[in-house]
C-alpha positions as CSV (number, residue, x, y, z in Angstrom):
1,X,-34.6,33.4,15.6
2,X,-35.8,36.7,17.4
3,X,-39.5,37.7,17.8
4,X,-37.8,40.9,15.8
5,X,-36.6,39.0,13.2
6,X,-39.4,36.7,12.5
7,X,-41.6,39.7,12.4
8,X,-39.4,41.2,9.5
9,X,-39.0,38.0,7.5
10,X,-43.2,37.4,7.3
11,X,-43.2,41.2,6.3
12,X,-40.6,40.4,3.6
13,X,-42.8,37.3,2.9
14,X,-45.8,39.1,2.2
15,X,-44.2,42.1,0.1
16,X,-42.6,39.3,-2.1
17,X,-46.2,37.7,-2.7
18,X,-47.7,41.1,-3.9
19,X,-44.6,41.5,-6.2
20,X,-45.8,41.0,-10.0
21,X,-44.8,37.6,-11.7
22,X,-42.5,39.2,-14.1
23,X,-39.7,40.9,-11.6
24,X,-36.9,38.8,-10.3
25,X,-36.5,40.1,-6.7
26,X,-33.7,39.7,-4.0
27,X,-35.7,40.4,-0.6
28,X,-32.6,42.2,1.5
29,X,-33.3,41.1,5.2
30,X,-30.4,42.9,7.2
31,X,-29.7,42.3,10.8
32,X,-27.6,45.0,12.5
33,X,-25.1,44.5,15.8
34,X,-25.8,46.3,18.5
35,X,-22.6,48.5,18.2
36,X,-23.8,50.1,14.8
37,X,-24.2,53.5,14.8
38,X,-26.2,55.9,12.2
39,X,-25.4,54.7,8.5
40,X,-25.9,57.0,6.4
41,X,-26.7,54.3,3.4
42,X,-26.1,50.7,2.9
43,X,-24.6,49.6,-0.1
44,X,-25.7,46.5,-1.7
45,X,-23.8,45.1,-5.3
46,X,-25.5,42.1,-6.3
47,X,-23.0,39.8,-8.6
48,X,-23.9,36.8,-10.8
49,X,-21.3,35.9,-13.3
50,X,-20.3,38.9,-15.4
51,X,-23.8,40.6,-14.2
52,X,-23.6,43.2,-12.0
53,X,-26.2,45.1,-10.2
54,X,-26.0,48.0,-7.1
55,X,-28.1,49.7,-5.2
56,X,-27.8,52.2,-2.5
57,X,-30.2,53.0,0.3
58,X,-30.8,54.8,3.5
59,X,-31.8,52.5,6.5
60,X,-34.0,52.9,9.0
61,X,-32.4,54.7,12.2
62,X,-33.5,54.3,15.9
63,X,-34.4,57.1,18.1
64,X,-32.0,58.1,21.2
65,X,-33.0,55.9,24.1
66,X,-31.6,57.4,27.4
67,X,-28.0,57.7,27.3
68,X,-27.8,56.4,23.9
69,X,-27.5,57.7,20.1
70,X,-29.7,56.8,17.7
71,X,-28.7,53.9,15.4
72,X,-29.6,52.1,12.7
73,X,-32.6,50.2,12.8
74,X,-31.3,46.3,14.1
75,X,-33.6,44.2,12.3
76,X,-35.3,45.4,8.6
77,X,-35.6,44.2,4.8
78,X,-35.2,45.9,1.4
79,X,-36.8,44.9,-1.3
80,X,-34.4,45.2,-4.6
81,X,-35.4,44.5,-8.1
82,X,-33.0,43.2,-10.6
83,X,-33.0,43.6,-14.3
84,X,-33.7,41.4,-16.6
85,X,-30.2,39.7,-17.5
86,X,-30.3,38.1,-14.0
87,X,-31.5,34.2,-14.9
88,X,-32.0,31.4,-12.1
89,X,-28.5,30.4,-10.6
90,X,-26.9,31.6,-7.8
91,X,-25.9,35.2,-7.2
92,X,-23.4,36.9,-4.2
93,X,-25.3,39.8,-2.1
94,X,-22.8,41.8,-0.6
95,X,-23.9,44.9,1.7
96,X,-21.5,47.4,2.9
97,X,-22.7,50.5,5.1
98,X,-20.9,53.7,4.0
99,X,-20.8,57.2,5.6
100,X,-22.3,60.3,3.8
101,X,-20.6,60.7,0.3
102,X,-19.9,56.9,0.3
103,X,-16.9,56.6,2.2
104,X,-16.5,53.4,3.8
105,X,-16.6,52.7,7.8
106,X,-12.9,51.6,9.8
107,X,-13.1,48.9,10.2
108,X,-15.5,48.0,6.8
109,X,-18.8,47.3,8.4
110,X,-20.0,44.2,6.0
111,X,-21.8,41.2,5.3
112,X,-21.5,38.8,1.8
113,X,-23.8,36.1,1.5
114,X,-25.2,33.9,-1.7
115,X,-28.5,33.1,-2.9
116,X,-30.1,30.9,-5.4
117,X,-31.4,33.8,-7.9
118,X,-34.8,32.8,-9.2
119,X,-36.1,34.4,-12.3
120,X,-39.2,36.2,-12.6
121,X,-39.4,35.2,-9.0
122,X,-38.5,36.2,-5.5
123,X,-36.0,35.5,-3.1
124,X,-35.2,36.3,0.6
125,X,-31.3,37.2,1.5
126,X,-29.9,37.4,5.1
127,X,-26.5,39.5,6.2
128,X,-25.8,40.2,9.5
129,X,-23.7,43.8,9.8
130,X,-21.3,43.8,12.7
131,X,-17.9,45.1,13.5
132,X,-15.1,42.3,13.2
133,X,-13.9,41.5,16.4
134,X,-10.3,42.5,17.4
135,X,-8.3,39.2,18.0
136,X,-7.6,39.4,22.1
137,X,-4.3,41.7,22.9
138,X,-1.7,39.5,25.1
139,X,0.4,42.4,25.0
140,X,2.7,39.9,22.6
141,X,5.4,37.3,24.4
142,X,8.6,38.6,24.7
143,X,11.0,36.5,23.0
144,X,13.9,34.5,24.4
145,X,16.8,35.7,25.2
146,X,20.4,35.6,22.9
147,X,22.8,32.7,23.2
148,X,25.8,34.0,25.6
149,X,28.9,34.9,23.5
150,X,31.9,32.2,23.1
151,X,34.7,32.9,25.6
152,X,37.9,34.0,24.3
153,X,41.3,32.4,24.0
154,X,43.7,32.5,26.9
155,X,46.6,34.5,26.1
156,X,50.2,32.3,26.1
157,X,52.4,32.8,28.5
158,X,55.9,34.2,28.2
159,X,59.1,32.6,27.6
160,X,61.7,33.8,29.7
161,X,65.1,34.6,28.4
162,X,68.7,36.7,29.4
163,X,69.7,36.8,32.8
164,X,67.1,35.9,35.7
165,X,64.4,35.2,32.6
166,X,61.2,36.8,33.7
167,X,58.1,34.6,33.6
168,X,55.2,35.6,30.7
169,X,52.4,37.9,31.1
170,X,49.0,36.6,31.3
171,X,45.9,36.8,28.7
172,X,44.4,40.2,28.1
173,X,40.6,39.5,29.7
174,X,38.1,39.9,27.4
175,X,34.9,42.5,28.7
176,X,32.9,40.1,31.6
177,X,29.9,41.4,29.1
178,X,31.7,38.6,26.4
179,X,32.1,36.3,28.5
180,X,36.2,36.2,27.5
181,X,37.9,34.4,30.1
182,X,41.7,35.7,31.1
183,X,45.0,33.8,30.1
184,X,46.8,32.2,32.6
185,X,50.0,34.0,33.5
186,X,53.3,32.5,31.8
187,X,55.7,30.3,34.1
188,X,58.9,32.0,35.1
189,X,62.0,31.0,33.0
190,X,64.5,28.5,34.3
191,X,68.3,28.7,34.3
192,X,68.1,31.7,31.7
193,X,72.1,32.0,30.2
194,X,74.1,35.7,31.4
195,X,75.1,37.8,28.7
């Protein structure tokens, strides 16, 4: 745990201690990547069984340092009170930072988490907001290669008759792209009879 962070969760600590008895409170404790730019407001929707509760706020933004933009704040809390239909049990936090007007970052910048709900009592939740990390790009394998075509049939030779009997022709030859192979040229007629 971070200096940064510890820092934030004894603030949340003490803020939850001043809380009155008779509030049921989520403590938001948000840590935010390094890559995170200005968000214009975080959108939390707290969910426990058909009870739903949401709740929008700006976070905190850091100042330009040197070459870089300002950003949101990386380590904070917010302090969210639920109604009163929220009873112990556990509950799903999820956080989602939008753009102005509520329009959703690409790719969604979010974080879910559970916690156990206590009621008329306090409790601290922890999301991380990051990018998702692109799967590495191997530029894909290429993939094997086709089977070579079956060669074609040998054409038959000729049968030589009449007079001096001429022998067969051989095979038309299929493309060399097919992989055809030629016939073998027909064997010249013997004896043929005179007309």
């Amino acid at each position: 745990m971070t200096f940064r962070r510890l820092v934030v969760s004894l603030v949340s600590v003490c803020a939850l201690l001043a809380c009155s008895d008779d509030e049921t409170i989520v403590a938001l404790n948000v840590t935010a990547g390094a890559d995170v730019p200005v968000v214009d407001q975080l959108h939390v929707t707290i969910t426990q069984g058909s009870h739903k509760f949401v709740h929008d706020f700006a976070p905190p933004v850091e100042p330009a340092m040197g070459d870089a933009g300002p950003s949101i704040q990386n380590s904070f809390f917010e302090r969210i009170t639920l109604p009163d239909d929220f009873a112990d049990g556990d509950a799903s936090v999820k956080v989602e930072a939008q753009h102005t007007g509520g329009a959703a970052f690409v790719p969604p910048l979010m974080s879910e988490t559970t916690v156990g709900i206590v009621e008329d009592g306090a409790v601290a939740a922890y999301v991380t907001l990051e990018f998702p990390t692109a799967p590495p790009d191997n530029g894909g394998d290429a993939g094997a290669g086709g089977e070579g075509g079956e060669g074609g049939a040998g054409g038959e030779g000729g049968v030589g008759t009449g007079n001096a009997g001429n022998g067969g022709e051989g095979g038309d030859m299929a493309p060399v792209e097919e992989g055809g192979a030629g016939g073998a040229a027909g064997a010249p007629s013997h004896g043929g009879t005179g007309g």
